[in-house]
C-alpha positions in Angstrom: 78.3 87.6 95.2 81.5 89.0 93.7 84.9 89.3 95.6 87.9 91.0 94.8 90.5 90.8 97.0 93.1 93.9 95.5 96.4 93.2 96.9 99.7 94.8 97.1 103.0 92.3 95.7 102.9 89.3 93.8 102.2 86.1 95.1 104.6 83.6 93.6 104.8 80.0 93.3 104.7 78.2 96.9 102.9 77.0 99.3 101.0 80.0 100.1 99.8 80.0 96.2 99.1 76.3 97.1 96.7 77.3 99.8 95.3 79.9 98.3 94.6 78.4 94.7 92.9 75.6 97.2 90.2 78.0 99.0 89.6 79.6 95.5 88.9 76.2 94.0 86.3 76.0 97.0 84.2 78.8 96.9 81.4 79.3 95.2 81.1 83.0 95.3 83.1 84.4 91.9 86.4 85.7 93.1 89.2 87.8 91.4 92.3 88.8 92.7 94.1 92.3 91.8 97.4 92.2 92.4 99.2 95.7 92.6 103.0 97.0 92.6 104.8 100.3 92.6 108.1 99.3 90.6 109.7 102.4 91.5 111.4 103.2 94.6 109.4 105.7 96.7 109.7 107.3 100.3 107.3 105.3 102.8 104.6 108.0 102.4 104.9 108.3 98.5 104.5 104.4 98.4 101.8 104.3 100.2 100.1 107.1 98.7 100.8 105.3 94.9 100.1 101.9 96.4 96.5 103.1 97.1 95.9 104.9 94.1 97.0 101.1 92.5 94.4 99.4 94.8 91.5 102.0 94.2 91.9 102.1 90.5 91.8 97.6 91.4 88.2 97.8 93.0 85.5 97.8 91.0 83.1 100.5 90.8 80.5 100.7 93.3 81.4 97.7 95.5 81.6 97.8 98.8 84.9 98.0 100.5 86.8 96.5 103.1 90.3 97.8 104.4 92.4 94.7 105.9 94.0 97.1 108.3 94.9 96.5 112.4 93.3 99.3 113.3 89.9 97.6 112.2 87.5 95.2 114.0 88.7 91.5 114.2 85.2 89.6 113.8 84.8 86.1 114.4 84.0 84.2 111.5 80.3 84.0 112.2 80.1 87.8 112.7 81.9 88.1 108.9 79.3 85.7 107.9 76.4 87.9 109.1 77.7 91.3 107.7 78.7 89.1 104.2 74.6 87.9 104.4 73.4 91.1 105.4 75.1 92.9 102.5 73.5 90.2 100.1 70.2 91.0 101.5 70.7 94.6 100.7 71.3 94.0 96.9 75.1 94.6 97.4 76.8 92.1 95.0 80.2 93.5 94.8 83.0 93.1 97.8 85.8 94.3 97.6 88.9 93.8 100.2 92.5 95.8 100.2 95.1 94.8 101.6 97.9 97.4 101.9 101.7 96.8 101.5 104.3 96.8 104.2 103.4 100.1 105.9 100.2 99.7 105.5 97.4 101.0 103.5 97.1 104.9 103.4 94.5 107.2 104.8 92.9 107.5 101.4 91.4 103.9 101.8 90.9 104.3 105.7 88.5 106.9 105.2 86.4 105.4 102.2 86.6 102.2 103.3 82.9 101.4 104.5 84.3 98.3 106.9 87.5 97.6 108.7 88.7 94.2 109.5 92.2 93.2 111.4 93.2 90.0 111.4 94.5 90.1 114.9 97.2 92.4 117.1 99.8 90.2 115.6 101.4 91.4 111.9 101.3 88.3 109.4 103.1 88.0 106.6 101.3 89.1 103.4 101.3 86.4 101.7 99.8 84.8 104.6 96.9 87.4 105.1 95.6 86.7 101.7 95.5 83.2 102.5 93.6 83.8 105.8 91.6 86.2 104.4 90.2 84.2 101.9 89.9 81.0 103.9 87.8 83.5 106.5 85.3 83.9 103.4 85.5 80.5 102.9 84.3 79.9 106.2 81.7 82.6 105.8 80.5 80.7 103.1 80.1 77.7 104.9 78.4 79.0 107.7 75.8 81.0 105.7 75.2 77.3 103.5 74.9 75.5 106.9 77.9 73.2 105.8 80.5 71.2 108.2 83.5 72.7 107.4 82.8 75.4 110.1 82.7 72.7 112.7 
């Protein structure tokens, strides 16, 4: 299976790249992160609007996508593991996830997005959410290979 994980902002050196770099190392699934960033300044809506157009043009064609947004479903880790299996077993072999930037990701990747995944009520720092996202498909990983770390 193929991951991207398309991201608005650049991580920089820390320990959040530290964490991160550490679940990468980890997986076995192939995983690419997209980072994404509007340079100039833009009204809320306009940023939004570009920021999407930056992390559509980040996905690759024809993989499935996943909006990290708080208006989606917050699964527990054995439920991601399920939908990530079942999506194997249907011959889909690209995943892709967004996350938005500070206001959030715009309607254009609400509506095409083909799942929706919150992380909880509580807002998380993005930096953060990229590390908990991809330690959740860590997890998912372990789970579906039956391995302790899920314990």
């Amino acid at each position: 299976m193929n991951i991207t994980i398309a991201a608005v902002g650049r991580m920089k050196a820390g320990a959040e790249r530290d964490l991160w770099d550490n679940y990468a190392k980890r997986l076995n699934w192939s995983l690419t992160l997209k980072e994404v960033e509007e340079k100039k300044p833009l009204k809320p809506t306009q940023l939004k609007i570009k920021e999407a157009e930056l992390l559509l043009s980040a996905v690759p064609k024809g993989a499935f996508l996943v909006a990290m947004d708080r208006s989606g479903h917050a699964l527990a880790s054995e439920d991601l593991a399920k939908k990530l299996s079942a999506l194997q077993d249907d011959g889909i072999s690209e995943i892709a996830f967004v996350i938005g930037g500070s206001d959030g990701l715009d309607k254009s990747i609400l509506v095409r997005a083909q799942l929706k995944i919150a992380l909880g009520a509580m807002t998380w720092p993005h930096m953060l959410a990229r590390v908990m996202l991809i330690e959740q498909v860590y997890r998912a990983q372990c789970i579906l290979s039956n391995h302790p770390y899920h314990k």
